[in-house]
Backbone as numpy.savetxt, mean C-alpha at the origin, in Angstrom:
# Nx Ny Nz CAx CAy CAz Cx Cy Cz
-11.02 -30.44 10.13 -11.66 -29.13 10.17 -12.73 -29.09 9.08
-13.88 -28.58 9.15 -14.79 -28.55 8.45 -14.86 -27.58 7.39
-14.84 -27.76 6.27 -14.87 -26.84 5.36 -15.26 -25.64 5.10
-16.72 -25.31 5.74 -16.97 -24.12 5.89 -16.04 -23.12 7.02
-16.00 -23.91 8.25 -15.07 -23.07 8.94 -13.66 -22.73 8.00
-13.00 -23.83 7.15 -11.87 -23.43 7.06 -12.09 -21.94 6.13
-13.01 -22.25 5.53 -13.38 -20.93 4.14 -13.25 -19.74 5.38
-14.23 -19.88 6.60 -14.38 -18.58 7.40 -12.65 -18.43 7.98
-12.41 -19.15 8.24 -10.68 -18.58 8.89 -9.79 -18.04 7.36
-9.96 -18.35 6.82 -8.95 -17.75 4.90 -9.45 -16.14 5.30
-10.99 -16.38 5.27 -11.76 -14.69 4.79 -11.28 -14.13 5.77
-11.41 -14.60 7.28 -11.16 -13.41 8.21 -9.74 -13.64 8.42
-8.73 -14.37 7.91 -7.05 -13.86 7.50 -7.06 -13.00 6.92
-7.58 -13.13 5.48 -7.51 -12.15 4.05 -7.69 -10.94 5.05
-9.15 -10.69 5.61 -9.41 -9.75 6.18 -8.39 -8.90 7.16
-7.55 -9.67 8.18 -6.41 -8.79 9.07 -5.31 -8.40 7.83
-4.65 -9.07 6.43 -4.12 -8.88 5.86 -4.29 -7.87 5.20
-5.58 -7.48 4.58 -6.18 -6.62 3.94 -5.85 -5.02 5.06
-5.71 -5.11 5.66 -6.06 -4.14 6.76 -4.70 -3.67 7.11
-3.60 -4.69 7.56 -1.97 -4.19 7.40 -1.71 -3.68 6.23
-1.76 -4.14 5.39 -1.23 -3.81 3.68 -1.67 -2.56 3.64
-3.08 -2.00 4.00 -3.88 -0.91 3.71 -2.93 0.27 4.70
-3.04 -0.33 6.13 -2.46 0.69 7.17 -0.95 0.81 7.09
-0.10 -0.02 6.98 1.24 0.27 7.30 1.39 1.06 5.56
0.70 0.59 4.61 1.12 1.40 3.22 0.90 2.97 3.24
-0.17 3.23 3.86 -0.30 4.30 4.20 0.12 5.14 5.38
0.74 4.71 6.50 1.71 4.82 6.89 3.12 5.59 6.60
3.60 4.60 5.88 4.53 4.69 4.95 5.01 5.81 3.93
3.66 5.95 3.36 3.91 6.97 2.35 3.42 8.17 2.95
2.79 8.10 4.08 2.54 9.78 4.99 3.77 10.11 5.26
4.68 8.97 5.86 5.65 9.59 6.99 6.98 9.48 5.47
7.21 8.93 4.46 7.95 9.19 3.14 7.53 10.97 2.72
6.98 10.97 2.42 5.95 12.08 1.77 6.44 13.59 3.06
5.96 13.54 4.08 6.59 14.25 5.59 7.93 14.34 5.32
8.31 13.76 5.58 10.04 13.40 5.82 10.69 14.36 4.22
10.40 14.04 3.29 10.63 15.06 2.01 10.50 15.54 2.02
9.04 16.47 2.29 8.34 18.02 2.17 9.28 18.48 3.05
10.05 17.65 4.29 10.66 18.63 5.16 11.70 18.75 4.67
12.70 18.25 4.32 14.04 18.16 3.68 14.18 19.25 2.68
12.65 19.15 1.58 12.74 20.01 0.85 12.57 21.49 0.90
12.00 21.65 2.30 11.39 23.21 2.99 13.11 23.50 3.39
14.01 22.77 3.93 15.11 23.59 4.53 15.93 23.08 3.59
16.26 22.37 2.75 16.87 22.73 1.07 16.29 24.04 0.80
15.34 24.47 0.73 15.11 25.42 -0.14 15.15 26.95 1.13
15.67 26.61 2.05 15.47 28.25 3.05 17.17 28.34 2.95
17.34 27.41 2.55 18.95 27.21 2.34 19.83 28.12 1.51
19.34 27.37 0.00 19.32 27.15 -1.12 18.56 27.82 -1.99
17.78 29.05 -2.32 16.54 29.84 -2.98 16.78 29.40 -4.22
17.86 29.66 -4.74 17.98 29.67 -6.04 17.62 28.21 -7.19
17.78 27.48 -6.04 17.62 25.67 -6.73 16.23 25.43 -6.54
15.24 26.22 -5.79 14.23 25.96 -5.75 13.22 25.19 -6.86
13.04 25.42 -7.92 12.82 25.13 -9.28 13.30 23.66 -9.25
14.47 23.47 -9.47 15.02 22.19 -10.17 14.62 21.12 -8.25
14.61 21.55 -7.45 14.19 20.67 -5.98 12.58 20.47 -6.19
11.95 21.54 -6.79 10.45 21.19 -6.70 9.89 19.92 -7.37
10.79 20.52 -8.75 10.39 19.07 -9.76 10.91 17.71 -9.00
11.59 17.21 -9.05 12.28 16.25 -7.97 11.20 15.80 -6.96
10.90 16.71 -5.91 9.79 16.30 -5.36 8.80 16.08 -5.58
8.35 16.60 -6.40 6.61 16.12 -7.06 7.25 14.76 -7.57
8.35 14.66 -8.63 8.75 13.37 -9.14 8.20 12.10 -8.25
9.42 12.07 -6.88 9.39 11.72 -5.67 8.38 11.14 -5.16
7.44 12.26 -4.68 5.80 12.44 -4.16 4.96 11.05 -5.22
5.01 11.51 -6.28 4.54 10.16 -7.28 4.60 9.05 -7.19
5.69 8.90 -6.94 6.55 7.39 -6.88 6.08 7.09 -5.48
6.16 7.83 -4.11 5.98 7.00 -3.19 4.24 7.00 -2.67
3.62 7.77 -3.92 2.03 7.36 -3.88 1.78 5.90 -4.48
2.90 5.90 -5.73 2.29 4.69 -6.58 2.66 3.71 -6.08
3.84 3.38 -4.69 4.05 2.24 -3.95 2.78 1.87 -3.40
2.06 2.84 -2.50 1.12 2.65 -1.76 -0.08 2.04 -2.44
-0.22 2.73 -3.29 -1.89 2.22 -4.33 -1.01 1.07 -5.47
-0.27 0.62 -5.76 -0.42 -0.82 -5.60 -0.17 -1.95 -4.98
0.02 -1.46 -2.79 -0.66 -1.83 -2.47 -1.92 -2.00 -2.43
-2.41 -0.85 -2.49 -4.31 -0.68 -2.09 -4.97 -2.03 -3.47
-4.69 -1.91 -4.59 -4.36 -3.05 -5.76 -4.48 -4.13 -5.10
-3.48 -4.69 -4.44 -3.86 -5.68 -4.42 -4.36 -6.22 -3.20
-4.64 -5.49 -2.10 -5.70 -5.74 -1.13 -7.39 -5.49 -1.46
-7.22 -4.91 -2.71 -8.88 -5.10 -3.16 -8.63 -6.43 -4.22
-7.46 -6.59 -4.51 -7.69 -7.85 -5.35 -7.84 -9.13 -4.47
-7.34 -9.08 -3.05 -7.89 -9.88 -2.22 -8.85 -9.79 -1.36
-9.29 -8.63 -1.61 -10.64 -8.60 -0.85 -11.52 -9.21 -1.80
-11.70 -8.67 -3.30 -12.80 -8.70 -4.10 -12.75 -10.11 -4.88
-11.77 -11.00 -5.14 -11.85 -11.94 -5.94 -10.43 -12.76 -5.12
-10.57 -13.38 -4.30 -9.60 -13.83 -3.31 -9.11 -15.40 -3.70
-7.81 -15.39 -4.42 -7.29 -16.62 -5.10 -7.49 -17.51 -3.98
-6.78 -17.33 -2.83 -6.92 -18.63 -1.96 -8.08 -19.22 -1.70
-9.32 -18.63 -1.41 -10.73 -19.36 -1.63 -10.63 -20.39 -3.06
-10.48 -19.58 -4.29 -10.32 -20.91 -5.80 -9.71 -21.83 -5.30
-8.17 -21.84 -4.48 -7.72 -23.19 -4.16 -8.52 -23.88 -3.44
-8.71 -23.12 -2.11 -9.53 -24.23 -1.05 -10.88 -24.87 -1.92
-11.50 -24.29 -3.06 -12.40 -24.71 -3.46 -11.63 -26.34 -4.75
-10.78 -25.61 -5.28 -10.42 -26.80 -6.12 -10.11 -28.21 -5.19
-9.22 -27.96 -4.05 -8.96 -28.76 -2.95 -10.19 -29.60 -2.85
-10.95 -28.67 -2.67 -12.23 -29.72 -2.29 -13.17 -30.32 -2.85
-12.36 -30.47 -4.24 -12.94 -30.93 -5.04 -14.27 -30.36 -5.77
-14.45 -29.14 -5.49 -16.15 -28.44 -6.77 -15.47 -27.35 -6.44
């Protein structure tokens, strides 16, 4: 296989990879994020009085399953923007 092609098949992998990581992460943390706000709406039509100590919890929550997602997004720009497997194929090939 010729070298330049192989460089073009890595980029346009990176590229479908880049694109799952991005979509199913976000995905993920819509339907995480959904799925709580709802739990927490009928906890609290329930429950009035705990309202307070359920809110904090959820924002807690809400945080945490943003910061899963964005470091995905991390490191699909770290393979978009400076993509280790190109350095190998390049050391591979000797320059």
């Amino acid at each position: 296989m010729e070298l330049t092609a192989l460089f073009a098949h890595v980029q346009g992998m990176t590229a479908i990879a880049i694109g799952v990581i991005i979509g199913l992460g976000a995905l993920g943390a819509c339907l995480g994020i959904a799925i709580m706000g709802s739990k927490f709406l009928e906890s609290a039509a329930r429950q009035p009085e705990l309202v307070p100590l359920l809110q904090g919890r959820m924002f807690l929550l809400a945080g945490l399953i943003d910061a899963a997602f964005i470091i995905g997004l991390a490191i699909a720009l770290l393979l978009a923007f400076s993509n280790p497997l190109i350095g190998v194929l390049r050391t591979a090939a000797g320059g």
